[in-house]
C-alpha positions, 0 to 999 in steps of 0.5 A, spaced: 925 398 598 919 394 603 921 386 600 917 381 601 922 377 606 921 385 610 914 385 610 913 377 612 918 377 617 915 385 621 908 381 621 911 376 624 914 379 630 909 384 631 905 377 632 910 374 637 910 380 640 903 380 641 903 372 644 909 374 648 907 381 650 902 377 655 906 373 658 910 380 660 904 384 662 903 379 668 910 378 669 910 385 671 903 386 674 904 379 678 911 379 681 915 385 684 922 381 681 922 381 674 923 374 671 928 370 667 927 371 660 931 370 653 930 372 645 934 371 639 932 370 632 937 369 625 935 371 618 939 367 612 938 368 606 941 364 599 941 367 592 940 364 585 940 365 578 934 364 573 936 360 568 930 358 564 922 359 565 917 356 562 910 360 562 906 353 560 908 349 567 911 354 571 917 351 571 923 354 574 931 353 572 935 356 577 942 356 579 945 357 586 952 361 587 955 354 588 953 352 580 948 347 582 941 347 578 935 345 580 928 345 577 922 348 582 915 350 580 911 357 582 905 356 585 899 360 585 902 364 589 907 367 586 904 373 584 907 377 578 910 370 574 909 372 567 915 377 570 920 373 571 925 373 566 932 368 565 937 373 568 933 375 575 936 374 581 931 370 585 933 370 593 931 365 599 929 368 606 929 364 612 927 367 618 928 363 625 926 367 632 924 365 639 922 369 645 922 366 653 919 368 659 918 365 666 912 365 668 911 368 676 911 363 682 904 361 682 902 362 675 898 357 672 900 353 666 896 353 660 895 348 656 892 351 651 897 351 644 896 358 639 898 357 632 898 364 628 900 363 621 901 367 616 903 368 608 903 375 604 905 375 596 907 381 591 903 386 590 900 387 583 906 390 578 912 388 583 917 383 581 915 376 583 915 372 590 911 370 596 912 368 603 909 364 609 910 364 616 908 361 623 908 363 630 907 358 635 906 360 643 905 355 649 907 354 657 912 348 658 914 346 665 922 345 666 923 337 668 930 338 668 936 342 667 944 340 664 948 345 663 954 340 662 950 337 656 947 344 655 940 341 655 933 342 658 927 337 658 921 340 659 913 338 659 910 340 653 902 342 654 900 336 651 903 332 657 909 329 654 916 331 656 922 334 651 929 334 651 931 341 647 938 340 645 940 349 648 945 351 642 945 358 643 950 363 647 943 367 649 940 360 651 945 357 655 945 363 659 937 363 659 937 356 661 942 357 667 938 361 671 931 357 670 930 352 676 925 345 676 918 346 676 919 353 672 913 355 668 917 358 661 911 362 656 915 360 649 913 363 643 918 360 637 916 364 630 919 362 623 918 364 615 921 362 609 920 368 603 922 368 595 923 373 592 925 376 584 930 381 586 933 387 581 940 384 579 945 388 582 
């Protein structure tokens, strides 16, 4: 079954691969060498009980895995709300992923910042729940590299600098082969999607 997590998390990388694709189309028709490049993305996900609903508020009791309860209210929307039902399993996905490339010597840097956003919701008759997202590209230039400290500060396309703390294996790899003065393409996309699930 297509959930709405599944359904928001291919749109959005099918628009990272879009913005990102760029960067390798002239990366491959510019430099005979192909140039550094990392990707790495992560989806979570954290259940929860419906305990109550109120159809007059929208309002929503739930209680997650660990006992706690907390009171949230569905907006517009959330598709389909007259469907839930005390009982149902009410699931959050959060999806992160970042995408780099080197840019070839000699490439211009844009300045230029594309945001794509995105949201999708329950079809008409599905169990309730909706989703956004964004992906966001843009070109930084490498300041400064630590791999001691696994840093990179970088000049961001609004002109300011930026020290990214680099926690992932994928990134401290990424950022061992970059040098000063490098051009890196960027591409980060993230989205949150809830949704009613059938128990189990």
């Amino acid at each position: 079954m297509k959930t709405i997590a599944h359904s928001l998390f291919s749109a959005i990388l099918l628009a990272a691969a879009v913005a990102h694709g760029g960067a390798e189309t002239a990366t491959k028709s510019k430099a005979p060498a192909e140039q550094p490049s990392m990707q790495r993305e992560a989806v979570e996900e954290a259940h929860a009980s419906v305990v109550s609903v109120d159809p007059a508020t929208r309002e929503i009791m739930l209680k997650g895995e660990d006992g706690r309860t907390g009171a949230y209210t569905a907006g517009p929307e959330v598709k389909n709300f007259a469907q839930i039902r005390a009982g149902d399993k009410v699931v959050v996905s959060y999806y992160r992923g970042i995408a780099a490339q080197v840019l070839p010597p000699g490439a211009a840097a844009s300045k230029e910042v594309n945001q794509l956003d995105l949201g999708v919701t329950a079809q008409p008759g599905t169990k309730p729940g909706a989703g956004v997202g964004s992906a966001i590209r843009g070109t930084v230039v490498v300041q400064k590299i630590d791999t001691k400290a696994n840093s990179l500060t970088v000049l961001k396309p609004d002109g300011t600098s930026r020290t990214i703390p680099v926690e992932s294996d994928e990134g401290r790899a990424f950022i061992k082969k970059l040098k000063k003065g490098d051009k890196v393409d960027v591409v980060y996309a993230e989205a949150l999607a809830v949704e009613v699930r059938p128990q189990t």
